[in-house]
N, C-alpha and C positions, 0 to 999 in steps of 0.2 A: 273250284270256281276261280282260284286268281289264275293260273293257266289262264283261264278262260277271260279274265278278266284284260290280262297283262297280251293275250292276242289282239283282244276289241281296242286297247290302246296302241298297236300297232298300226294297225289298218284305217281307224277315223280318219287321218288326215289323206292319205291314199284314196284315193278315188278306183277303188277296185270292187269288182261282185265278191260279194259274199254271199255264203250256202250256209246254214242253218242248220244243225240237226238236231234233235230229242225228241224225248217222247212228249205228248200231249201234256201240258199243263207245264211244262218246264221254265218257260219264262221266254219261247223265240219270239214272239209279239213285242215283248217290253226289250229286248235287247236290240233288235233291229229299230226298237224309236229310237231308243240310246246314241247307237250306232249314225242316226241321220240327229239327230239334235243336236251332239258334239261333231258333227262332220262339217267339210264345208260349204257342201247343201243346206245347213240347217234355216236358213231363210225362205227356201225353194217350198214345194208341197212332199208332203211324203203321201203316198196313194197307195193303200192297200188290196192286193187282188187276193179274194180267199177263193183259190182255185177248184177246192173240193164243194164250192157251196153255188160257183155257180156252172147251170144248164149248159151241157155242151155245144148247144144247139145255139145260145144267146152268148157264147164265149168272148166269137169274134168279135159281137158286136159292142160288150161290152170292153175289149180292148181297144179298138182300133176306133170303135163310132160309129157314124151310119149318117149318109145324106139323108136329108128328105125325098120323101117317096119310094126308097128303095124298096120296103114292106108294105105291108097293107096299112100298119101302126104308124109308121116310120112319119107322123105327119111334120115334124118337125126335125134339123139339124140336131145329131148329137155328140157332140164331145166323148172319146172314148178315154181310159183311165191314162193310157200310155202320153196322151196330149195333156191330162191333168197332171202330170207329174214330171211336164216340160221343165228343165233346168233341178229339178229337187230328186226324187229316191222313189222306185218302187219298187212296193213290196211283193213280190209271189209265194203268200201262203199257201202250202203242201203242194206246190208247184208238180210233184212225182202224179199227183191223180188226173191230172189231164189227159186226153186222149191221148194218145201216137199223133193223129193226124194235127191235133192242137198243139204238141210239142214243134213240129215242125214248121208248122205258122209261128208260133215264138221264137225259134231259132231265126229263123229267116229275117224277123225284125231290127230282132237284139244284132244280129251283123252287119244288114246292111245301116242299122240308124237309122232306119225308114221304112214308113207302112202308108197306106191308103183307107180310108173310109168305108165301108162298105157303101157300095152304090155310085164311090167318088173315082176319079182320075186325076185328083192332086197328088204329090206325094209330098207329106208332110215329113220334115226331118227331125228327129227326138233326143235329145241330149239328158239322159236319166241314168243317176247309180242305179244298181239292180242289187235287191238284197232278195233272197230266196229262202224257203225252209222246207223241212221235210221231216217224217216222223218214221222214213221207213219206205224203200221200196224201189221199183228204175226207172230211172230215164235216158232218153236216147242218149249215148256217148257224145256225139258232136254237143247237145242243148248242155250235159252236163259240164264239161269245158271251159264253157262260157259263163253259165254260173257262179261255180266254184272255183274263184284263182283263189280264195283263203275259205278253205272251211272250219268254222267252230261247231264243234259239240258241246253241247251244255248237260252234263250229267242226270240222272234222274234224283232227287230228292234222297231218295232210301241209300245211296251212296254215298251221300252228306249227310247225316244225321248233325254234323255240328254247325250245321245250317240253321235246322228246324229253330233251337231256341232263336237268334238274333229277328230272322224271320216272323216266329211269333211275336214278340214284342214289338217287331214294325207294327203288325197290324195290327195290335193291341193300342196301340200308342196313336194310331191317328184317332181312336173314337176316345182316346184321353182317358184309357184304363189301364189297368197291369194285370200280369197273371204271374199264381204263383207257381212254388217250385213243385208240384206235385200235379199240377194241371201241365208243366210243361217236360216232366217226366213219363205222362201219358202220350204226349205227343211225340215223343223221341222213340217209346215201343212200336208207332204207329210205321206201317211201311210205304204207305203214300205211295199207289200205285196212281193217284190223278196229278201226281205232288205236288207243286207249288199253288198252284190252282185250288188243287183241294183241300190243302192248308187253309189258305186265306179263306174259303166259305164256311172251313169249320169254325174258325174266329169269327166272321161273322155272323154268322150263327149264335154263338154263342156269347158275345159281345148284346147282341141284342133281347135274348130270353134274360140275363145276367141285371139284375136290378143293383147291385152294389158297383161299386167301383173297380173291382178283382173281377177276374177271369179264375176261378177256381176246377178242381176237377168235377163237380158238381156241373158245372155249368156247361162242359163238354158233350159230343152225344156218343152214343157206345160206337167203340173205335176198334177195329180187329189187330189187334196188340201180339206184335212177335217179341215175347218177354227172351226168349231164350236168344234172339238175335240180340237182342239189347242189351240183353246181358253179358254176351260177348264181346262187343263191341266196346262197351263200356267197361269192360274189368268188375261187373257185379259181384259182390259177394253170396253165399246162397243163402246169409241173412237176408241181404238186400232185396235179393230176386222175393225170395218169400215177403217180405214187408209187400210192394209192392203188385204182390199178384190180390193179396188180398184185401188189398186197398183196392184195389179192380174188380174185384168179388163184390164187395160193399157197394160200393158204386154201384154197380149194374143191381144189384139186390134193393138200391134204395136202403142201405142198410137194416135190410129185414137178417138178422143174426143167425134166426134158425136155419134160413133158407141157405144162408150165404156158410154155414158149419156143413149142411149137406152137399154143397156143390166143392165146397174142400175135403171135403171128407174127413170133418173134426168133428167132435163133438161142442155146444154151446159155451159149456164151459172154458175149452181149450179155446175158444176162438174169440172170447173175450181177455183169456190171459195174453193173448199174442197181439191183441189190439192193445193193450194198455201197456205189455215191452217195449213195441215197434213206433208207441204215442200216435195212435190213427184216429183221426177224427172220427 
């Protein structure tokens, strides 16, 4: 992430497109406000187009606009996002899921600086950064060009694990709680395939069922836990790893003892001496 970081501080004050990559939840939304907040647009509007959400059929209309009368609806003049985002930044989320034939109408825009209304014969001229993202997939070569003169990728989650802790505690910290180190050992086995995204709901989640001031592992909901990556990762010891699975055993058991000796395959007695070596709540 400081790659990542130390590119976005290149780029801010350049007035150049930028392309966006990662997977869903990675943070393209919040990096591209970034990007226009500290740029020197950040007075202009930032305008968001989430290309995969809308109809391809209302595409046009919702870029460029529409006179009145052009539809049967159309009873009124409308401003399309490309003219809301006159002098400031716009956004093209997952920009790749646009048709072909919608790719080519944005190409055509983005080079000449100019479009028309639907229904209109003005040609209105557009002066907009163009921030882009994608999570995967093509676009026509010419459209991608134009997009991408700097692309960042933003890692997934599970590649940073030395993310997760700072991370949790942001968002622990704005609802004015803490978590401890045993809740945030659970979240480090976690592989966070929605990751940053999915982060933050598990905290709040758990933030709000949490009646005390701590974020504990109690308070977490069952989390599909790659110990053995973690363990890697981290230099665990196989004390360590074992402390820690069966501290995940409990958990998920509700600390029911018998239940939790049968799913390790100990017996109650052995599984109480290992909890009072290890100091497991």
């Amino acid at each position: 992430m400081r790659a990542v970081v130390q590119t976005v501080e290149k780029v801010i004050d350049h007035d150049v497109n930028v392309f966006l990559l990662g997977e869903s939840g990675v943070g393209k939304d919040h990096l591209a406000e970034a990007i226009h907040a500290c740029g020197p647009r950040r007075d202009r509007p930032l305008v968001r187009i989430d290309c995969a959400a809308i109809p391809a059929e209302l595409f046009e209309a919702e870029l460029f606009g529409f006179e009145k009368g052009t539809f049967t609806d159309a009873v009124a003049r409308k401003v399309g996002k490309l003219e809301m985002a006159q002098g400031g930044t716009v956004y093209f989320d997952d920009v790749v899921s646009l048709a072909p034939h919608l790719q080519a109408k944005l190409l055509r825009a983005i080079q000449e600086k100019r479009f028309t209304r639907l229904g209109g014969h003005q040609s209105i001229s557009f002066d907009s950064r163009i921030l882009s993202s994608s999570m995967g997939g093509t676009l026509r070569n010419d459209l991608l060009y134009r997009l991408n003169v700097v692309t960042i990728e933003i890692p997934p989650l599970r590649e940073r694990p030395e993310d997760i802790e700072p991370l949790a505690k942001a968002f622990v910290a704005r609802r004015k709680r803490g978590i401890d180190k045993t809740a945030v050992e659970m979240l480090r086995a976690h592989r966070w395939p929605g990751n940053v995204r999915e982060l933050r709901n598990v905290i709040d989640r758990a933030v709000l069922l949490e009646e005390s001031d701590w974020v504990t592992s109690r308070s977490l909901p069952p989390l599909e836990s790659d110990f053995v990556g973690a363990a890697a990762e981290r230099e665990w010891t196989l004390e360590q790893l074992e402390a820690r699975y069966i501290r995940e055993v409990l958990r998920r058991t509700r600390s029911n003892f018998s239940r939790a000796a049968a799913i390790l395959g100990i017996n109650r007695k052995t599984l109480l001496e290992k909890r009072r070596k290890y100091e497991i709540d």
